[in-house]
One Martini backbone bead per residue (centre of mass of N, CA, C, O) as a GRO file, in nm:
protein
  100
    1UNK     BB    1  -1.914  -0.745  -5.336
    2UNK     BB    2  -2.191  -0.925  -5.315
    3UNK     BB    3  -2.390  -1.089  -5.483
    4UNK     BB    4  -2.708  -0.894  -5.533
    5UNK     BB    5  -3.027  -0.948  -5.578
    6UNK     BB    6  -3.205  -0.932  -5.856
    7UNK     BB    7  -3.457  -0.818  -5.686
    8UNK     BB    8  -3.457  -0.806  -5.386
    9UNK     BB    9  -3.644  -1.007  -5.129
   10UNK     BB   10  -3.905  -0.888  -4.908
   11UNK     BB   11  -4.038  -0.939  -4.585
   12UNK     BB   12  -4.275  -0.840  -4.415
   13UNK     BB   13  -4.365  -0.900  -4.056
   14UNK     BB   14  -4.632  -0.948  -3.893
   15UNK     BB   15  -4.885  -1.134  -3.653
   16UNK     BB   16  -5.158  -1.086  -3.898
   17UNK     BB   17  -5.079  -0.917  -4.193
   18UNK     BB   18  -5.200  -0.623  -4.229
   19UNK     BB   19  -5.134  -0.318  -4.181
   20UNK     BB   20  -4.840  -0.351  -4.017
   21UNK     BB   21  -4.714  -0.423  -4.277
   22UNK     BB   22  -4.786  -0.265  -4.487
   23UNK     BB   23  -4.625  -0.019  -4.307
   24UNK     BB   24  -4.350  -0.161  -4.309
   25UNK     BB   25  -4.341  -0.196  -4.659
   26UNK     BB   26  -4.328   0.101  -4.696
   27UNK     BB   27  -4.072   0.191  -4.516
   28UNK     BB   28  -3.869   0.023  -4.697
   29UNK     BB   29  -3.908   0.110  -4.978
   30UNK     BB   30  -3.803   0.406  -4.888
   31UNK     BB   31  -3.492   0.305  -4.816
   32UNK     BB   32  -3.395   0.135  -5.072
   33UNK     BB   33  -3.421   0.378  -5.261
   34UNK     BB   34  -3.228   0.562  -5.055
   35UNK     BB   35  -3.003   0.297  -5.160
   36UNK     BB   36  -3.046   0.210  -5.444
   37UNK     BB   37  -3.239  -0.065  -5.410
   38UNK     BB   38  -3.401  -0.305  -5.554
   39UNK     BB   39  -3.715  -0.427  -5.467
   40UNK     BB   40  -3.936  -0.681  -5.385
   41UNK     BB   41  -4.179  -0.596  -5.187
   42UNK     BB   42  -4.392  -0.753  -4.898
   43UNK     BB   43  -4.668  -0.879  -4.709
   44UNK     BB   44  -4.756  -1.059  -4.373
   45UNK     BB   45  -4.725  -1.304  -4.186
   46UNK     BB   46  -4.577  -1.543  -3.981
   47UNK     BB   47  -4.689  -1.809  -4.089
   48UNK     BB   48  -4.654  -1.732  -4.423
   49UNK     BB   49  -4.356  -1.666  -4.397
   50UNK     BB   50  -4.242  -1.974  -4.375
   51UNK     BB   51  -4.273  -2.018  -4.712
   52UNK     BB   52  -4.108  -1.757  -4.792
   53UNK     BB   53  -3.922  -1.640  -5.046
   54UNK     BB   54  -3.613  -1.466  -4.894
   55UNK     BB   55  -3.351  -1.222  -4.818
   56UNK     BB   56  -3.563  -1.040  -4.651
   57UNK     BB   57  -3.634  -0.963  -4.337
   58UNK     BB   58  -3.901  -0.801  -4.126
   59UNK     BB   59  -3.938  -0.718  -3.791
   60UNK     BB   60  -4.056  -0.808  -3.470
   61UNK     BB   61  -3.878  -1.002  -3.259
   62UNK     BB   62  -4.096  -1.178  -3.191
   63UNK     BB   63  -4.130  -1.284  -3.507
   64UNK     BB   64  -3.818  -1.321  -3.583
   65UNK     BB   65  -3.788  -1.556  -3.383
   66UNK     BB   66  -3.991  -1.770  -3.570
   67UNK     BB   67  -3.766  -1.734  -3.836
   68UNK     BB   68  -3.529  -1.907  -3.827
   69UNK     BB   69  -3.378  -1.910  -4.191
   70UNK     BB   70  -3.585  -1.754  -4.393
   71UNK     BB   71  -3.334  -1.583  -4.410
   72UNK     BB   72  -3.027  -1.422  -4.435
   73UNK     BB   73  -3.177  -1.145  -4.368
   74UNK     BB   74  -3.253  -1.024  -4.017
   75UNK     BB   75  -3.492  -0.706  -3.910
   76UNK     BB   76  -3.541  -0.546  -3.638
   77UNK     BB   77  -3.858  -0.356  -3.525
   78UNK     BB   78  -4.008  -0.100  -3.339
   79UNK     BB   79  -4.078   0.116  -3.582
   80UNK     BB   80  -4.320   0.105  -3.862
   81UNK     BB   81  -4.245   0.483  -3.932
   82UNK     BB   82  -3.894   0.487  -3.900
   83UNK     BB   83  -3.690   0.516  -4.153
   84UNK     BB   84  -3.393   0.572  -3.969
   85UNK     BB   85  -3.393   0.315  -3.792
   86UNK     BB   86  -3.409   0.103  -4.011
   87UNK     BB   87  -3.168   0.189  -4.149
   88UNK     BB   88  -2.961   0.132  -3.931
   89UNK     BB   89  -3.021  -0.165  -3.971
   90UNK     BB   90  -3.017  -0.268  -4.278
   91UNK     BB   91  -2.737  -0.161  -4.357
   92UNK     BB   92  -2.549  -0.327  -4.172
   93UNK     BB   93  -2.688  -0.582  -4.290
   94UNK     BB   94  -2.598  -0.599  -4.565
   95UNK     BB   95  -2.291  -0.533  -4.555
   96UNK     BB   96  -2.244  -0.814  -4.414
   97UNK     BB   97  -2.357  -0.976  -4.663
   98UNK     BB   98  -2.250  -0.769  -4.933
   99UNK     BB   99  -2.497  -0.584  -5.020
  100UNK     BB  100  -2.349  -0.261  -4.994
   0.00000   0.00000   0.00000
Protein backbone atom coordinates (compact mmCIF):
# COMPACT_ATOMS: atom_id res chain seq x y z
CA UNK A 1 0.00 0.00 0.00
CA UNK A 2 0.91 3.68 -1.04
CA UNK A 3 1.35 5.55 2.16
CA UNK A 4 -2.48 7.49 2.37
CA UNK A 5 -2.66 11.35 3.15
CA UNK A 6 -3.33 11.32 7.19
CA UNK A 7 -6.09 12.62 7.41
CA UNK A 8 -7.12 12.34 3.57
CA UNK A 9 -8.90 15.47 2.49
CA UNK A 10 -12.23 14.85 0.47
CA UNK A 11 -14.06 17.45 -1.24
CA UNK A 12 -17.67 16.89 -1.86
CA UNK A 13 -18.94 18.59 -4.77
CA UNK A 14 -22.09 19.50 -6.02
CA UNK A 15 -23.12 22.49 -9.05
CA UNK A 16 -23.90 25.06 -6.04
CA UNK A 17 -22.39 23.84 -3.20
CA UNK A 18 -25.54 23.52 -0.83
CA UNK A 19 -27.58 21.48 0.81
CA UNK A 20 -26.62 18.47 -1.57
CA UNK A 21 -22.99 18.69 -0.71
CA UNK A 22 -23.86 19.01 2.62
CA UNK A 23 -25.71 15.41 1.86
CA UNK A 24 -22.98 13.64 0.29
CA UNK A 25 -20.41 14.95 2.49
CA UNK A 26 -22.35 13.42 5.59
CA UNK A 27 -22.41 10.02 2.92
CA UNK A 28 -18.75 10.29 2.48
CA UNK A 29 -18.23 10.51 6.27
CA UNK A 30 -20.21 7.61 7.23
CA UNK A 31 -18.69 5.04 3.95
CA UNK A 32 -14.67 6.40 5.47
CA UNK A 33 -15.31 5.76 8.56
CA UNK A 34 -16.80 2.30 7.67
CA UNK A 35 -13.21 1.40 5.77
CA UNK A 36 -11.63 3.30 9.18
CA UNK A 37 -10.04 5.62 6.54
CA UNK A 38 -9.37 9.21 9.06
CA UNK A 39 -10.33 11.93 6.20
CA UNK A 40 -10.99 15.52 6.72
CA UNK A 41 -14.32 16.10 4.21
CA UNK A 42 -15.51 19.36 3.30
CA UNK A 43 -17.97 20.44 0.65
CA UNK A 44 -18.25 22.93 -2.05
CA UNK A 45 -19.63 24.11 -5.21
CA UNK A 46 -17.46 23.80 -8.95
CA UNK A 47 -16.18 27.43 -8.83
CA UNK A 48 -14.36 27.09 -5.22
CA UNK A 49 -13.62 23.46 -6.06
CA UNK A 50 -11.10 24.41 -8.27
CA UNK A 51 -9.12 26.21 -6.41
CA UNK A 52 -9.09 23.62 -3.37
CA UNK A 53 -6.35 21.47 -2.66
CA UNK A 54 -7.66 17.99 -1.74
CA UNK A 55 -6.53 13.72 -2.29
CA UNK A 56 -10.18 12.53 -3.27
CA UNK A 57 -13.04 14.62 -5.09
CA UNK A 58 -16.53 13.18 -4.68
CA UNK A 59 -19.56 14.60 -7.37
CA UNK A 60 -21.94 13.77 -10.24
CA UNK A 61 -19.83 13.31 -13.43
CA UNK A 62 -21.36 16.64 -14.97
CA UNK A 63 -19.28 18.45 -12.38
CA UNK A 64 -16.36 15.87 -11.86
CA UNK A 65 -15.49 16.04 -15.39
CA UNK A 66 -15.00 20.00 -15.07
CA UNK A 67 -12.84 19.43 -12.91
CA UNK A 68 -9.99 17.06 -14.18
CA UNK A 69 -6.93 16.94 -11.96
CA UNK A 70 -8.13 18.75 -9.00
CA UNK A 71 -7.55 15.66 -7.10
CA UNK A 72 -5.43 12.13 -7.57
CA UNK A 73 -8.92 10.22 -6.87
CA UNK A 74 -12.03 11.34 -8.31
CA UNK A 75 -15.43 9.58 -7.94
CA UNK A 76 -18.53 10.21 -9.32
CA UNK A 77 -22.12 9.57 -7.68
CA UNK A 78 -25.45 9.40 -9.07
CA UNK A 79 -27.47 9.52 -5.20
CA UNK A 80 -25.79 11.47 -3.12
CA UNK A 81 -27.20 9.15 0.01
CA UNK A 82 -26.55 5.80 -1.04
CA UNK A 83 -23.74 4.92 1.58
CA UNK A 84 -23.29 1.46 -0.44
CA UNK A 85 -23.43 2.74 -3.90
CA UNK A 86 -20.56 5.18 -2.72
CA UNK A 87 -19.25 2.59 -1.23
CA UNK A 88 -18.83 0.32 -4.29
CA UNK A 89 -16.95 3.45 -6.02
CA UNK A 90 -14.50 4.71 -3.36
CA UNK A 91 -12.92 1.41 -2.49
CA UNK A 92 -11.85 0.08 -5.76
CA UNK A 93 -10.78 4.37 -6.26
CA UNK A 94 -8.66 3.65 -3.32
CA UNK A 95 -7.30 0.42 -4.03
CA UNK A 96 -6.16 1.51 -7.58
CA UNK A 97 -4.13 4.78 -6.01
CA UNK A 98 -3.18 2.42 -3.41
CA UNK A 99 -4.93 3.64 -0.55
CA UNK A 100 -6.66 0.73 0.77
Amino acid sequence: MTDRPDPLKVLAVCGLGMGTSLILRMTIETVLQRLGIRAEVDHTDVSAARSTQADVLVGQGMHTSELDGVAPVCVTVDDFVDDAALEARLRPALEEAGWL
